[in-house]
C-alpha positions as a LaTeX table, in Angstrom:
\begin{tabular}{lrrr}
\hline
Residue & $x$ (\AA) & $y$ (\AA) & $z$ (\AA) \\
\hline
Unk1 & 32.87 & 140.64 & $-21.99$ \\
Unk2 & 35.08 & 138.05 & $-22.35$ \\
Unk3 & 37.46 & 137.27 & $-24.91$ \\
Unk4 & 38.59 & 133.92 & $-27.35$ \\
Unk5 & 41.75 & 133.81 & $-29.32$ \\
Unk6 & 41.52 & 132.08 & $-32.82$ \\
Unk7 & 44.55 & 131.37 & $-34.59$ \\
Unk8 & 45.60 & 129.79 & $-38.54$ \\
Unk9 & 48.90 & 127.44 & $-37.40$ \\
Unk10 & 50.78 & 127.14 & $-40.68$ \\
Unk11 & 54.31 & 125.90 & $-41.02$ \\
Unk12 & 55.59 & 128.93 & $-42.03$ \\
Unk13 & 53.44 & 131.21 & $-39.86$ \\
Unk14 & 51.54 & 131.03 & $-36.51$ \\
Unk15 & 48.82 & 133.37 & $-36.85$ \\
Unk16 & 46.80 & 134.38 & $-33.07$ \\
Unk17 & 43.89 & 136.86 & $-32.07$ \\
Unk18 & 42.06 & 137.87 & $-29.47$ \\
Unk19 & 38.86 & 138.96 & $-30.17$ \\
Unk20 & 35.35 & 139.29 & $-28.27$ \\
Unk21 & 31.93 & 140.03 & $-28.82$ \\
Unk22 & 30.01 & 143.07 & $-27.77$ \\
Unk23 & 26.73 & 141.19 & $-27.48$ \\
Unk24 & 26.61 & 137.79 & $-26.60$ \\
Unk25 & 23.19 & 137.47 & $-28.04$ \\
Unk26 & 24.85 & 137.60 & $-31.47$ \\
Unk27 & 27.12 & 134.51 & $-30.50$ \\
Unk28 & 24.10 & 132.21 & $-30.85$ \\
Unk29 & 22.76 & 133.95 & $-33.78$ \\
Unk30 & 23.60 & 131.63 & $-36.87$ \\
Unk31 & 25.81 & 133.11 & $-39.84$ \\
Unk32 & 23.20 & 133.37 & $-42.52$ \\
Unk33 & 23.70 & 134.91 & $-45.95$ \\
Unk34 & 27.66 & 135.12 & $-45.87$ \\
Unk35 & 27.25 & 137.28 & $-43.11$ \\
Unk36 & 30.92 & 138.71 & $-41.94$ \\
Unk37 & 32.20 & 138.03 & $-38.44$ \\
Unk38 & 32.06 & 142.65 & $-38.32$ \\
Unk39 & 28.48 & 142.21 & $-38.52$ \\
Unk40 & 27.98 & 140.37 & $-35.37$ \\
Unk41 & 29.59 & 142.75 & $-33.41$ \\
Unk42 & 33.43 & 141.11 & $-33.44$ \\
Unk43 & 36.19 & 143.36 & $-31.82$ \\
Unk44 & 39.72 & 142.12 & $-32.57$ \\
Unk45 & 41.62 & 143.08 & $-29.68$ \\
Unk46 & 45.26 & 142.12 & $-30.38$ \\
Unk47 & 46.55 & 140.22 & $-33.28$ \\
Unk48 & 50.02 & 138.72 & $-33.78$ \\
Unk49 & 52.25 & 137.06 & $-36.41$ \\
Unk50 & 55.20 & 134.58 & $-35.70$ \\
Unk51 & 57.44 & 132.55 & $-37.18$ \\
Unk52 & 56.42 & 129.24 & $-36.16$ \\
Unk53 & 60.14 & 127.59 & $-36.68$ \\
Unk54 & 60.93 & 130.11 & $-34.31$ \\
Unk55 & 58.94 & 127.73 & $-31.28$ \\
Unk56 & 59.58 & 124.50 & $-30.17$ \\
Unk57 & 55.56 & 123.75 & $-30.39$ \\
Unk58 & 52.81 & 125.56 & $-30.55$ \\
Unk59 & 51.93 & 126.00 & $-27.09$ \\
Unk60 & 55.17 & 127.91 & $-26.63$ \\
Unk61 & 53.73 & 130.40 & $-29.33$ \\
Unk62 & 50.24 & 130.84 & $-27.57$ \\
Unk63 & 52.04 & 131.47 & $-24.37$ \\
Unk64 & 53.80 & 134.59 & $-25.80$ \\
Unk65 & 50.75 & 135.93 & $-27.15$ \\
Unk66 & 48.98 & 135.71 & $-24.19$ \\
Unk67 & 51.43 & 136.88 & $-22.04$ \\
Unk68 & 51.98 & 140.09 & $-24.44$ \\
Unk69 & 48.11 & 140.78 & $-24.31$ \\
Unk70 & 48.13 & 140.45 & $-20.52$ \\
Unk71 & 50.70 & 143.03 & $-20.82$ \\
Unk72 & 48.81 & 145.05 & $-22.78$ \\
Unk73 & 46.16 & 145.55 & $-20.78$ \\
Unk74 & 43.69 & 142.39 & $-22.04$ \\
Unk75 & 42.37 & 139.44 & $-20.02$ \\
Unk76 & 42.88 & 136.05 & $-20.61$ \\
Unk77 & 41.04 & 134.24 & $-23.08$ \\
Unk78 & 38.29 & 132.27 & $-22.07$ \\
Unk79 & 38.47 & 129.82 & $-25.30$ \\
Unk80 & 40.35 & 129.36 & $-28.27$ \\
Unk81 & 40.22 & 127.53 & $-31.40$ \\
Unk82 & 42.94 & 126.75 & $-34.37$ \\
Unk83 & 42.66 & 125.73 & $-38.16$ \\
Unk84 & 46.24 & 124.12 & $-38.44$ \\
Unk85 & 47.90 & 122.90 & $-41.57$ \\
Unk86 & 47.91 & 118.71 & $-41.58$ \\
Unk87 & 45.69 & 116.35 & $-40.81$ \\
Unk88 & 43.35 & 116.15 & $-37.55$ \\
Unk89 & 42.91 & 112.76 & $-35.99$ \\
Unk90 & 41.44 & 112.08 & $-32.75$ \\
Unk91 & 42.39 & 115.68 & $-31.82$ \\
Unk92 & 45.99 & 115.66 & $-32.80$ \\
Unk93 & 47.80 & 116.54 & $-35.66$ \\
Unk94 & 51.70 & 116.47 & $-36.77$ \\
Unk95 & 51.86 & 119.67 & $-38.63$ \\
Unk96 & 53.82 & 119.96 & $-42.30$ \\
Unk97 & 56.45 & 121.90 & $-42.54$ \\
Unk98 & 57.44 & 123.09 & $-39.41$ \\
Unk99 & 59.81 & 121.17 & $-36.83$ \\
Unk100 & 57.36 & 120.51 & $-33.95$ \\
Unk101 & 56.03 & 117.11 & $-31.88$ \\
Unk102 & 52.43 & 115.89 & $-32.66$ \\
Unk103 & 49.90 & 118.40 & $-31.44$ \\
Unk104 & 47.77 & 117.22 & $-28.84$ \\
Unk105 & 44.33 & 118.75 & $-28.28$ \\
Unk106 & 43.78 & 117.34 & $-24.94$ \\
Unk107 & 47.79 & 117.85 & $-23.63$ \\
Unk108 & 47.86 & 121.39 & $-24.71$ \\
Unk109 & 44.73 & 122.31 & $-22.98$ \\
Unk110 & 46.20 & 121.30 & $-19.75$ \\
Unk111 & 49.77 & 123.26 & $-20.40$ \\
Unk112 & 47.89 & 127.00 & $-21.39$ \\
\hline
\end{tabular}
């Protein structure tokens, strides 16, 4: 089955999972009723913590993680997504806080 990595991009902290579903029928089912990501059948299957000051940007940080679940035993991600602290325009954001050159959805795709 294959997996996604979602991640909470703070200034402080850089937050990353991997995760995957054990039936991909339940990734069209919509969340209804406050349903909980566990009751679809979620598996985290790594999940990390670092410093984001600690990177030069972002995609440095996603690197790691990936490379340290390849090297514990997990394949790639197939997808990701982020909720990131600042502003979103036009699929970039400068993120508060931390040190780091404007995100850019489209040029970070291309470098992971």
């Amino acid at each position: 089955m294959a997996s996604y990595l979602a991640g909470d991009i703070g200034g402080t902290n850089t937050r990353l999972k991997l995760l995957k579903l054990n039936n991909m029928e339940d990734f069209h089912q919509p969340l209804v009723g406050g349903r909980r990501a566990s009751e679809i059948n979620e598996v985290v299957l790594l999940e990390k913590t670092y410093v984001s000051s600690a990177f030069p940007h972002l995609v440095e940080a996603v690197k790691l993680f990936i490379e340290e679940a390849a090297a514990a035993g997990h394949e790639r991600p197939l997808v990701g997504c982020v909720g990131i602290a600042g502003p979103v325009d036009n699929n970039s954001c400068l993120i508060t806080n931390v040190d780091w050159p404007l995100l850019v959805g489209s040029e970070m795709a291309v470098a992971l």
